[in-house]
Each structure stands twice: as structure tokens, then as C-alpha cells.
N, CA, C and O atoms as CSV, one atom per row, in Angstrom:
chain,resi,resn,atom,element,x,y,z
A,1,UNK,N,N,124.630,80.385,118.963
A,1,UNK,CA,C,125.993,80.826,119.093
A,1,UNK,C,C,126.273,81.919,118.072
A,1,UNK,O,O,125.789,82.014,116.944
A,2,UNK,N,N,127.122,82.709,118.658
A,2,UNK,CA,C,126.759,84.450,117.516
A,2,UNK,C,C,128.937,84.047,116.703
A,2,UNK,O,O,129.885,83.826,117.456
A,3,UNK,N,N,129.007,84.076,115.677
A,3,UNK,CA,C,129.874,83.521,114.996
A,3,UNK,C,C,130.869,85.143,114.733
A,3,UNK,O,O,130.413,85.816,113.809
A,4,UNK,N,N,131.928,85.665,115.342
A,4,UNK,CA,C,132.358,86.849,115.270
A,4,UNK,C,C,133.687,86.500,113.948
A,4,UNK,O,O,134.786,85.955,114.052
A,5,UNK,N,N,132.913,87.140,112.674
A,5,UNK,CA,C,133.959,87.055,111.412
A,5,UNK,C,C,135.555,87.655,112.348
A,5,UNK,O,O,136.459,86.862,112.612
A,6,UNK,N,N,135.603,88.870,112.659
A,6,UNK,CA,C,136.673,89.104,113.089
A,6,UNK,C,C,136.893,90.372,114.195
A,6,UNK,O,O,136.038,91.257,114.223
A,7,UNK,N,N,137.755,90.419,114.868
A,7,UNK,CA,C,138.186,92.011,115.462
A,7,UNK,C,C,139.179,92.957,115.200
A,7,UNK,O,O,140.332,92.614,114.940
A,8,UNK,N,N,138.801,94.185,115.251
A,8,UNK,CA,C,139.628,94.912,114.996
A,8,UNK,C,C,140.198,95.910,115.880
A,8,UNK,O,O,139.259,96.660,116.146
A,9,UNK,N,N,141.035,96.234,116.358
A,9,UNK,CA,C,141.402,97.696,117.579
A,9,UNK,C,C,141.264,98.247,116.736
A,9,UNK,O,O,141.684,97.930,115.624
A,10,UNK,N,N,140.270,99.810,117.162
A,10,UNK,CA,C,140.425,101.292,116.832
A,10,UNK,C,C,140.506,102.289,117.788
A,10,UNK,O,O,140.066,102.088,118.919
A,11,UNK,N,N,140.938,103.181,117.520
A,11,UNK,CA,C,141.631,104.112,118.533
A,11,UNK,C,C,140.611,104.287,119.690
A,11,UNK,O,O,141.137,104.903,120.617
A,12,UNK,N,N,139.300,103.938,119.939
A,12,UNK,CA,C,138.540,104.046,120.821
A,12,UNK,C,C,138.392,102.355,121.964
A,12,UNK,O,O,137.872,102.072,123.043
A,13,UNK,N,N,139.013,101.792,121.143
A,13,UNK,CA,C,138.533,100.662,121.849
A,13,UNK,C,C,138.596,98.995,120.622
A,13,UNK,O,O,139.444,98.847,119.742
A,14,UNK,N,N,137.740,98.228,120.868
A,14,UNK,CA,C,138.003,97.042,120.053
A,14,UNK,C,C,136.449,96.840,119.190
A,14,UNK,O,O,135.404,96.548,119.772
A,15,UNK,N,N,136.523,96.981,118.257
A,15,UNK,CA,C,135.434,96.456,117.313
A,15,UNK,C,C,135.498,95.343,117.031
A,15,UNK,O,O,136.492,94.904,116.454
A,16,UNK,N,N,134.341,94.491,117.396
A,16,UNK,CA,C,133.663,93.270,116.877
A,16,UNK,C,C,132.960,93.286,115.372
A,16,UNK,O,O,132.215,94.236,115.132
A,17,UNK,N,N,133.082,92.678,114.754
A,17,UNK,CA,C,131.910,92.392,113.472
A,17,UNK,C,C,131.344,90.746,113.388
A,17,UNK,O,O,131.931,89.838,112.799
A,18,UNK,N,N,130.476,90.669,113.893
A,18,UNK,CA,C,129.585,90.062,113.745
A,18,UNK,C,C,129.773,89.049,112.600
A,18,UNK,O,O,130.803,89.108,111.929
A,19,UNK,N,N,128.843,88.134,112.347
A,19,UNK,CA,C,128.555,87.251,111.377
A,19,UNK,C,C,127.495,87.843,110.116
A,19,UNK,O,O,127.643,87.683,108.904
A,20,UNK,N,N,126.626,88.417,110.679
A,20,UNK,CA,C,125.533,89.178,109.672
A,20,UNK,C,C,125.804,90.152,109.283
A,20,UNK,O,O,124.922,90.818,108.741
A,21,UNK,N,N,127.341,90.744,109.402
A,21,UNK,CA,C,127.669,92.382,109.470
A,21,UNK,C,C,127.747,93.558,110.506
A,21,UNK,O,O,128.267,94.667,110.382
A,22,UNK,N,N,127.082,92.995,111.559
A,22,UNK,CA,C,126.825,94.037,112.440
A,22,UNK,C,C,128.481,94.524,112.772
A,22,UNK,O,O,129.594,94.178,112.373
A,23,UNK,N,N,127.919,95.546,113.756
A,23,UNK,CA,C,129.471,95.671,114.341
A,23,UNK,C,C,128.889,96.396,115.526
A,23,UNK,O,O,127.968,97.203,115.645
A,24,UNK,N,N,130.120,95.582,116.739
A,24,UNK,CA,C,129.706,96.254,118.408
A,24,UNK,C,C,131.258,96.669,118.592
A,24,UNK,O,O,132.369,96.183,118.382
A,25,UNK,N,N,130.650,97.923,119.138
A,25,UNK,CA,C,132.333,98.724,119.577
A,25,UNK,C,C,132.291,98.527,121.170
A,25,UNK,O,O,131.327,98.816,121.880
A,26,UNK,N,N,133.425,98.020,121.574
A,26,UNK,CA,C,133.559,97.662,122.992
A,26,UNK,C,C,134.836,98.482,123.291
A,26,UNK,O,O,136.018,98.216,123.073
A,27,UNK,N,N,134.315,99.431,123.787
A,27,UNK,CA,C,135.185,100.219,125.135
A,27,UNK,C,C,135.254,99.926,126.445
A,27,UNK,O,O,134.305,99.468,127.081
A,28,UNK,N,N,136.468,100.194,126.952
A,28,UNK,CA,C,136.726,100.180,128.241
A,28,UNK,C,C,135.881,100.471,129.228
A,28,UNK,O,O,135.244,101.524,129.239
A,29,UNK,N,N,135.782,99.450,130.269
A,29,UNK,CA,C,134.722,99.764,131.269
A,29,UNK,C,C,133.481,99.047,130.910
A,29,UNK,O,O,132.825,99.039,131.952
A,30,UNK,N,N,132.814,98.441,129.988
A,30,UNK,CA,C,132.149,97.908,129.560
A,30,UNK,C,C,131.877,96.572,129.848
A,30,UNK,O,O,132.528,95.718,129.246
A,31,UNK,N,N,131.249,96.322,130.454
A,31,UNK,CA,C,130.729,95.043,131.393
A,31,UNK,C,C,130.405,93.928,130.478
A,31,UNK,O,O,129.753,94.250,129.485
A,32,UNK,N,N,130.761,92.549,130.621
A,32,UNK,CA,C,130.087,91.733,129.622
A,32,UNK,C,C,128.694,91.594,129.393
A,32,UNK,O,O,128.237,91.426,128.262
A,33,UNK,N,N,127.841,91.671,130.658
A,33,UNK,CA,C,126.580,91.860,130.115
A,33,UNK,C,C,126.204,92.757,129.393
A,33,UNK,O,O,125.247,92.557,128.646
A,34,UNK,N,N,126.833,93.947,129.421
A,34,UNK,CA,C,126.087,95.018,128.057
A,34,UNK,C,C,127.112,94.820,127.112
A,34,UNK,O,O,126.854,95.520,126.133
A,35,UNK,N,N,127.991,94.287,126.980
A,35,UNK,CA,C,128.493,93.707,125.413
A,35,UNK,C,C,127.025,92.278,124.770
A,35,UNK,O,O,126.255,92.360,123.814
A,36,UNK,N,N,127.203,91.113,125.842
A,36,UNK,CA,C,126.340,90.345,125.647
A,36,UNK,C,C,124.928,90.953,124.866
A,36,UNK,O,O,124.590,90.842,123.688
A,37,UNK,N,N,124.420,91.469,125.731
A,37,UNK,CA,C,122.928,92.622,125.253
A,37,UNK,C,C,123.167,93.338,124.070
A,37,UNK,O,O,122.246,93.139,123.278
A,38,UNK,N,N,124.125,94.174,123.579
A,38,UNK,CA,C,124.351,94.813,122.394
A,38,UNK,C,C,124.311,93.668,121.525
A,38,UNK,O,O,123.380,93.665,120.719
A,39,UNK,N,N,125.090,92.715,121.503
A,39,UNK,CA,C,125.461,91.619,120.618
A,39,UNK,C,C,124.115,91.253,120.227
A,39,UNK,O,O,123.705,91.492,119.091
A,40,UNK,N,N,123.406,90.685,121.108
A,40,UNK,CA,C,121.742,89.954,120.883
A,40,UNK,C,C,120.787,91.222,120.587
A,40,UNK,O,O,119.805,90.946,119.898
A,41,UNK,N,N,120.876,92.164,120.872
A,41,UNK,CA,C,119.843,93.314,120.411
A,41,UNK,C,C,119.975,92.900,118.845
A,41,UNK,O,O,119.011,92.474,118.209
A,42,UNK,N,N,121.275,93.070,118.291
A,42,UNK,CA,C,121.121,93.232,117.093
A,42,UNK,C,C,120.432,91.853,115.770
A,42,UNK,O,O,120.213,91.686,114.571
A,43,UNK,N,N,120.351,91.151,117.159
A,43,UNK,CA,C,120.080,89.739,116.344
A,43,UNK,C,C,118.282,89.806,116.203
A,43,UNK,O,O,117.620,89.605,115.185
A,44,UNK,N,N,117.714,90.210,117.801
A,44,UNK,CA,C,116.839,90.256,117.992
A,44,UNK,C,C,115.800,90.685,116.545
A,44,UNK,O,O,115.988,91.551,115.690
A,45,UNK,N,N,114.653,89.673,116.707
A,45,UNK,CA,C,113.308,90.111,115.255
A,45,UNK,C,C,113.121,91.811,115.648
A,45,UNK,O,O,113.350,92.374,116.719
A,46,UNK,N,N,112.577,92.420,114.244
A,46,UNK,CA,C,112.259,93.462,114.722
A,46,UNK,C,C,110.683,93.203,115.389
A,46,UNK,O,O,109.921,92.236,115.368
A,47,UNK,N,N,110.610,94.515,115.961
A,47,UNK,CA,C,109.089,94.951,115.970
A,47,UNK,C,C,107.866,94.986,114.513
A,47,UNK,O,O,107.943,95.743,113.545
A,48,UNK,N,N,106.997,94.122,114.721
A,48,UNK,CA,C,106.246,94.710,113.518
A,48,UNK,C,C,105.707,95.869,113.251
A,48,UNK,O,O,105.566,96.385,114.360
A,49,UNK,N,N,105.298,96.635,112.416
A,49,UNK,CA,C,104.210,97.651,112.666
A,49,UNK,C,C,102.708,97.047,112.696
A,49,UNK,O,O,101.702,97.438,113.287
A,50,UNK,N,N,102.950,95.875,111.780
A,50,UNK,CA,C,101.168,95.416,111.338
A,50,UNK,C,C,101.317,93.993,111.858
A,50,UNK,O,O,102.131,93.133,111.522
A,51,UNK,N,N,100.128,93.939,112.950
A,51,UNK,CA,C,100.042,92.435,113.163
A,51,UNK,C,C,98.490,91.813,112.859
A,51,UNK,O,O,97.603,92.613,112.563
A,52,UNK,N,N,98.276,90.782,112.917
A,52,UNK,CA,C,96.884,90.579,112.474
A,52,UNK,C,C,96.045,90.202,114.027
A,52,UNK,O,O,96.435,89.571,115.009
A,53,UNK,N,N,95.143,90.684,113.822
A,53,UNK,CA,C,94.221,91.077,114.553
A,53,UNK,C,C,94.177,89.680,116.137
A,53,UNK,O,O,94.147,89.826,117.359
A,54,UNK,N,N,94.197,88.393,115.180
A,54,UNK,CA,C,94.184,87.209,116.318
A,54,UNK,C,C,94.989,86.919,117.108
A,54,UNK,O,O,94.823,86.432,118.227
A,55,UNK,N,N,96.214,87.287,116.417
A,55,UNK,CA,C,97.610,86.836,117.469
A,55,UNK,C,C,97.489,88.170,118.466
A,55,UNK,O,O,97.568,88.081,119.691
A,56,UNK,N,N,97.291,89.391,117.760
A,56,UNK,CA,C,97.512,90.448,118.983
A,56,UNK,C,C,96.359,90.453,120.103
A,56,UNK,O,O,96.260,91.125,121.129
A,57,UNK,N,N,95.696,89.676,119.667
A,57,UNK,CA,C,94.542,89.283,120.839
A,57,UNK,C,C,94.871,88.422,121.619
A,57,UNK,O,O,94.503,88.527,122.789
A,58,UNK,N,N,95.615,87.382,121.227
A,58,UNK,CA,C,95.650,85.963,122.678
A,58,UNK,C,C,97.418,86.984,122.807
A,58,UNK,O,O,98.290,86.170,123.109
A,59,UNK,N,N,97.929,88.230,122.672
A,59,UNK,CA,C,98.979,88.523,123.055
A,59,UNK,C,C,98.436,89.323,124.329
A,59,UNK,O,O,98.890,88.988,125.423
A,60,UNK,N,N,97.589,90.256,124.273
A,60,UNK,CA,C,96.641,90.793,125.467
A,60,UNK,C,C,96.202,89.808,126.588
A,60,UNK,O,O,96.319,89.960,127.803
A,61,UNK,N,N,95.554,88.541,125.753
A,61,UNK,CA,C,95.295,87.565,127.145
A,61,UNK,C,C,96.406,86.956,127.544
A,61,UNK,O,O,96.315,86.652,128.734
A,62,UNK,N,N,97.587,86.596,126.978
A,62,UNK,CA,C,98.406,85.972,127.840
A,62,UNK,C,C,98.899,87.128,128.727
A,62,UNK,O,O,99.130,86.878,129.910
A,63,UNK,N,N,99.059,88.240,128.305
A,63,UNK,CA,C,99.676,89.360,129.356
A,63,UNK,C,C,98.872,89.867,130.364
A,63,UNK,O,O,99.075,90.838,131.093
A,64,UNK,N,N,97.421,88.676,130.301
A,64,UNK,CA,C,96.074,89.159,131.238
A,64,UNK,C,C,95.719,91.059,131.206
A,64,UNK,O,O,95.558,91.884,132.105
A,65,UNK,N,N,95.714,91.163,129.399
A,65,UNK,CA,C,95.121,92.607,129.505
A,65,UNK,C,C,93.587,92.475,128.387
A,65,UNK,O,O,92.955,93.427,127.931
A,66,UNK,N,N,93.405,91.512,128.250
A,66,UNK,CA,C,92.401,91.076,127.177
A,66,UNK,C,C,90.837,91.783,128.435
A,66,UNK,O,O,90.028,92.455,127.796
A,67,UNK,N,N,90.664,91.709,129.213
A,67,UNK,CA,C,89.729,91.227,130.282
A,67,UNK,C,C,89.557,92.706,130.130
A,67,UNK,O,O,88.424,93.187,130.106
A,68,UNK,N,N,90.397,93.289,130.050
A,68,UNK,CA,C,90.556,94.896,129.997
A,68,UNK,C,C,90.069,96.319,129.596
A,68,UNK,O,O,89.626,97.375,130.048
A,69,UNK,N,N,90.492,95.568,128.283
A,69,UNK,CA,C,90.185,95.713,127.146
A,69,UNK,C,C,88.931,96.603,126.239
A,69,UNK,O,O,89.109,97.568,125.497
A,70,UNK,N,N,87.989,96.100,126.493
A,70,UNK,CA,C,86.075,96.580,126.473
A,70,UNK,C,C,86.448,97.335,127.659
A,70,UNK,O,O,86.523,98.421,127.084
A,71,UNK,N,N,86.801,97.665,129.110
A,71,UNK,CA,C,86.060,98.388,129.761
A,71,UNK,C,C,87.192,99.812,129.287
A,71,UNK,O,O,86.829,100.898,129.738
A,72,UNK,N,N,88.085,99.815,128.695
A,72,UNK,CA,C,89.242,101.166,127.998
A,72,UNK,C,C,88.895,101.554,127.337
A,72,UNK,O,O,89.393,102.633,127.017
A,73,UNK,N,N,87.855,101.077,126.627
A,73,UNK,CA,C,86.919,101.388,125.392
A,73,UNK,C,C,85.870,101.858,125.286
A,73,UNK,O,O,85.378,102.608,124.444
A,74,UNK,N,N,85.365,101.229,126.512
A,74,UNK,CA,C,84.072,102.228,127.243
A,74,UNK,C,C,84.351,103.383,128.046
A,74,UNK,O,O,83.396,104.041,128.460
A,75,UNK,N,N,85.317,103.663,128.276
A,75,UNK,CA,C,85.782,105.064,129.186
A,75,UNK,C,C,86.370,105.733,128.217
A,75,UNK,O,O,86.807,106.833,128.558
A,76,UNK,N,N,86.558,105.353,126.864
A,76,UNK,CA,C,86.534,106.825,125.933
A,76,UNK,C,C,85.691,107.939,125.657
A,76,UNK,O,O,84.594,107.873,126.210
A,77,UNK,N,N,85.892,108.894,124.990
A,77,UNK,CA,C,84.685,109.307,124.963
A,77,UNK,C,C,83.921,109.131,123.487
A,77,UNK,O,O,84.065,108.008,123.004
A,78,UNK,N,N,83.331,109.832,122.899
A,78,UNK,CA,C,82.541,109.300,121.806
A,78,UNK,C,C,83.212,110.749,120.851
A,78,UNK,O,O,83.363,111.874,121.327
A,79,UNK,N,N,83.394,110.516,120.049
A,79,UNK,CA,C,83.204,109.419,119.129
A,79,UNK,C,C,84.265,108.639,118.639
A,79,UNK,O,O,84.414,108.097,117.544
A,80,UNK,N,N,85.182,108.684,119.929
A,80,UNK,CA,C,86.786,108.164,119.781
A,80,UNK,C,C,86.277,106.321,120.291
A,80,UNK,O,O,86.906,105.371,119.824
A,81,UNK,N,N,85.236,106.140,121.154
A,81,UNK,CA,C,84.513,105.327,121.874
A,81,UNK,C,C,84.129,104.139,120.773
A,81,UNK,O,O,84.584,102.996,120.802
A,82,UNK,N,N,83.193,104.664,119.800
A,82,UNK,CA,C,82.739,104.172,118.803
A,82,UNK,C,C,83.829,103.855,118.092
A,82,UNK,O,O,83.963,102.631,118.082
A,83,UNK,N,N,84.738,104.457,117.442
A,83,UNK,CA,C,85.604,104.373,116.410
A,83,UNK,C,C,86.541,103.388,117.022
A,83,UNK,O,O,86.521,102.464,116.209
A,84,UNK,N,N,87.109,103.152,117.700
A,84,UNK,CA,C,87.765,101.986,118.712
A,84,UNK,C,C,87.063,100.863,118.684
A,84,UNK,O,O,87.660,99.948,118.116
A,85,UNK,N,N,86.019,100.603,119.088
A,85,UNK,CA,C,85.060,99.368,119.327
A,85,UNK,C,C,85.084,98.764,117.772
A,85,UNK,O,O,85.258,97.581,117.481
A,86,UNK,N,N,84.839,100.014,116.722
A,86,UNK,CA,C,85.189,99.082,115.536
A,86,UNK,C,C,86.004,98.455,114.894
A,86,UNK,O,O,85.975,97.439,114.201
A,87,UNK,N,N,87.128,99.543,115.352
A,87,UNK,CA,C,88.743,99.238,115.042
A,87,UNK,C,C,88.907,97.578,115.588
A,87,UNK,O,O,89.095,96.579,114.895
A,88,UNK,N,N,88.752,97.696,117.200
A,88,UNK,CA,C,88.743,96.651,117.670
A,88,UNK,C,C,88.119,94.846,117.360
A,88,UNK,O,O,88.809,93.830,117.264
A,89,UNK,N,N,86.496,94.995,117.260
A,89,UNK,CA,C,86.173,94.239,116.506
A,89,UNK,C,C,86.356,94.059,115.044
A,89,UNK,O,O,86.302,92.867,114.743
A,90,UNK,N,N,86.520,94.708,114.221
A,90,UNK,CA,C,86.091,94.001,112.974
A,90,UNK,C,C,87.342,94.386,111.862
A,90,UNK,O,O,87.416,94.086,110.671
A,91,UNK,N,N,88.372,95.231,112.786
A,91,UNK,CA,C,89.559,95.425,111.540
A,91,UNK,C,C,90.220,93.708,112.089
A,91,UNK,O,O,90.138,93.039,113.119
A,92,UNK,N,N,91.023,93.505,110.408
A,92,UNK,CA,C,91.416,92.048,110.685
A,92,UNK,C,C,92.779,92.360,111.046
A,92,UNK,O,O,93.386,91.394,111.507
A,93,UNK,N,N,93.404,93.392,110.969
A,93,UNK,CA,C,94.861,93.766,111.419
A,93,UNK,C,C,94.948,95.080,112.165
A,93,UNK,O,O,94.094,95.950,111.996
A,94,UNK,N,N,95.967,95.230,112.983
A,94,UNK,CA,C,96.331,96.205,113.873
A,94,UNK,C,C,97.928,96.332,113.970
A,94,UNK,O,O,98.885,95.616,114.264
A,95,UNK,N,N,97.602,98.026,113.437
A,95,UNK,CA,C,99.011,98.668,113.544
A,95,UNK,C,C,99.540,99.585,114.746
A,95,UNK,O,O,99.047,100.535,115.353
A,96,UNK,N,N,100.570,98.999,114.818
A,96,UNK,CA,C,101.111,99.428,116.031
A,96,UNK,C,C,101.673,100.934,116.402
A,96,UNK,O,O,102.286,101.155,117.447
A,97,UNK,N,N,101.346,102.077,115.276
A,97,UNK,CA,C,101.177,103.194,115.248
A,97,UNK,C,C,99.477,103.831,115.539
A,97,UNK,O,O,99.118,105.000,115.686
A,98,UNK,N,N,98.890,102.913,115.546
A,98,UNK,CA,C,97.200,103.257,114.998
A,98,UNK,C,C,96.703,103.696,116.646
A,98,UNK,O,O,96.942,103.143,117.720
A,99,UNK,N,N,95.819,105.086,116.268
A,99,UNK,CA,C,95.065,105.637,117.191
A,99,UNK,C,C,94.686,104.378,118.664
A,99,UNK,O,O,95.131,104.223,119.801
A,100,UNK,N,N,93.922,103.887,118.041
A,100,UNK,CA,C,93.709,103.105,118.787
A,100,UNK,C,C,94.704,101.988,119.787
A,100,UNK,O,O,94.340,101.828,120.952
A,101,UNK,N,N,95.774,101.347,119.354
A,101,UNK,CA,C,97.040,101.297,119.761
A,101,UNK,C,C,97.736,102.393,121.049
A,101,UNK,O,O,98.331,102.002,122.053
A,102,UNK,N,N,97.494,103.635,120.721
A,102,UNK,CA,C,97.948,104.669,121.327
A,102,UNK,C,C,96.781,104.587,122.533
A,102,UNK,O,O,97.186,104.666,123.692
A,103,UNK,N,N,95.540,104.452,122.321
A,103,UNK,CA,C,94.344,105.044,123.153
A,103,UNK,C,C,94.541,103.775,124.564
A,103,UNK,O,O,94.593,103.898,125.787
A,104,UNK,N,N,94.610,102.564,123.605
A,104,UNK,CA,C,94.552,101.256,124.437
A,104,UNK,C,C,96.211,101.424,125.460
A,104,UNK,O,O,96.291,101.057,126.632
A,105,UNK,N,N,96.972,101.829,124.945
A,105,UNK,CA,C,98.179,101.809,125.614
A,105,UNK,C,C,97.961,102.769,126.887
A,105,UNK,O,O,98.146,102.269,127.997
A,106,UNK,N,N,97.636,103.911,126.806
A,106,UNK,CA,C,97.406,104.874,127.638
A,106,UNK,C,C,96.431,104.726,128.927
A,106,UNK,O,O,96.628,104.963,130.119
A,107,UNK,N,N,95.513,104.329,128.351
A,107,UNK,CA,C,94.510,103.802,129.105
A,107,UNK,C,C,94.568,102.532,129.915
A,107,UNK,O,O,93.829,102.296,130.871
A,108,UNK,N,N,95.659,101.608,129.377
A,108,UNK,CA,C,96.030,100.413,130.231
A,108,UNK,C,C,97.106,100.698,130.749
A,108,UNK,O,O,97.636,99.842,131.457
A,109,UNK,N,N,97.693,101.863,130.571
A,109,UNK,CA,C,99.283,101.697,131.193
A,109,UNK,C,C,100.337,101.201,130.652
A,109,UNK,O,O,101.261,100.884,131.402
A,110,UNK,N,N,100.449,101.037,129.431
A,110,UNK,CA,C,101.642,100.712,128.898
A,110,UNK,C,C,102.679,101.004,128.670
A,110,UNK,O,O,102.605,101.325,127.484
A,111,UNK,N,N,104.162,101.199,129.125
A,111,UNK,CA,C,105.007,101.933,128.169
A,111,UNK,C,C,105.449,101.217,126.782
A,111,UNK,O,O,104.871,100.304,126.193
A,112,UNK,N,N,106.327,101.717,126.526
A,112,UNK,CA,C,106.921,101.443,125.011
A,112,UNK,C,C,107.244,100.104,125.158
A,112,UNK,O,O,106.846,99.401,124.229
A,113,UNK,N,N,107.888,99.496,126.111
A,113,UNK,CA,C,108.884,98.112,125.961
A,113,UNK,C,C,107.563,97.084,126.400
A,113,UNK,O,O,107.568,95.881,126.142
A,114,UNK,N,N,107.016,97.426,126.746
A,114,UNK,CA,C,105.569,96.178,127.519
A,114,UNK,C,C,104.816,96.416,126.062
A,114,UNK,O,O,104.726,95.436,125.321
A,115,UNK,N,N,104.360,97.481,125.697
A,115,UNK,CA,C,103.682,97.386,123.968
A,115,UNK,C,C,104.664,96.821,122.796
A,115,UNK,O,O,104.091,96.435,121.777
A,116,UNK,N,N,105.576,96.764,122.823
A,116,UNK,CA,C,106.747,96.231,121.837
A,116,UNK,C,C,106.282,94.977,122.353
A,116,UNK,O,O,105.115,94.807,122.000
A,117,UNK,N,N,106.538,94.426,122.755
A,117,UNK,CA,C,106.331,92.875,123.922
A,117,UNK,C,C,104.949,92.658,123.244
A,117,UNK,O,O,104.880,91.548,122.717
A,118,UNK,N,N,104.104,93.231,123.146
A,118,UNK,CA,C,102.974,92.658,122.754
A,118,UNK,C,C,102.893,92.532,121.044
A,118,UNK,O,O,102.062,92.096,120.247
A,119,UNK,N,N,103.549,92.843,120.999
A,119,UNK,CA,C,103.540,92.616,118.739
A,119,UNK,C,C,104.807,91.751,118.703
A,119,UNK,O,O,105.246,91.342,117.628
């Protein structure tokens, strides 16, 4: 339950403030579901940048992209090919800016919100 300290009218419309500080400006025309959604965005965990290597692995197999995976890696070319395979095996963490991140996304089809989803 999201606990709203208080509201305020401003000349645009009605401001909410939140319990944690936030604040959602609700103008006219504004549907409760995208008040609802603004409200919980802000609650929402962030994104990590750095996750460790095991969880972002059974995060690929539950999204059935693990299986994948080795053959995106083999259709690089070299020496982007090589440098991936190591990244892959033997770094113990993976950042979600990192070459490889980018190579694997592209190559599987990912956009932004399905790769967010996976960290």
C-alpha cells in the first residue's frame, strides 16, 4: 500500500507526494492506470549495472535464452568471438553496459525493457 504524506493543487493540476518523497503530478485527462504506473515506477528496484555472473545465467534460462547463448558467440567474429567466450565463461560478474552485454543483446534480439528484465 503506497502511503500519500499529502496533496497539493498547482496551477497545472494536483500533486501527490508520496511517502518516500517522490512526487506524481496528475493532470487532467490522466487515466488511473498511468497515475497507478507512475506511482509504482517510482517504487520499483532499480536496474543494476553489475550482476554476478550465476543469477544472470539461470536469468537467460528462465527466459529460455541460455540454449542460445554459445551459438551468438559462435557467429561473432574473432576476435570479438574469443573475447566473449571468455567474458562469458570465466568473468564472475557481468555488467550491464559491457561489450559483451551489447553483442549478446543484438544478436538475440533484445530490446532495452526484455534486457532490463534480465538483471
Amino acid at each position: 500500500m503506497i502511503d500519500i504524506k499529502n496533496l497539493k493543487w498547482t496551477k497545472d493540476g494536483l500533486l501527490m507526494i508520496c511517502e518516500n518523497g517522490a512526487m506524481v503530478s496528475i493532470a487532467e485527462g490522466m487515466t488511473d492506470q498511468y497515475i497507478l504506473e507512475s506511482i509504482n515506477s517510482m517504487y520499483a528496484d532499480p536496474i543494476p549495472d553489475v550482476v554476478e555472473m550465476a543469477p544472470a545465467r539461470l536469468a537467460f534460462l528462465e527466459a529460455g535464452l541460455l540454449q542460445y547463448v554459445d551459438q551468438a558467440i559462435s557467429a561473432l567474429p574473432e576476435p570479438q568471438q574469443t573475447a566473449a567466450r571468455i567474458e562469458w565463461e570465466y568473468r564472475p560478474r557481468v555488467n550491464r553496459h559491457s561489450d559483451l552485454v551489447r553483442q549478446l543483446a543484438l544478436a538475440l534480439k533484445l530490446d532495452d525493457t526484455t534486457l532490463d528484465s534480465l538483471f
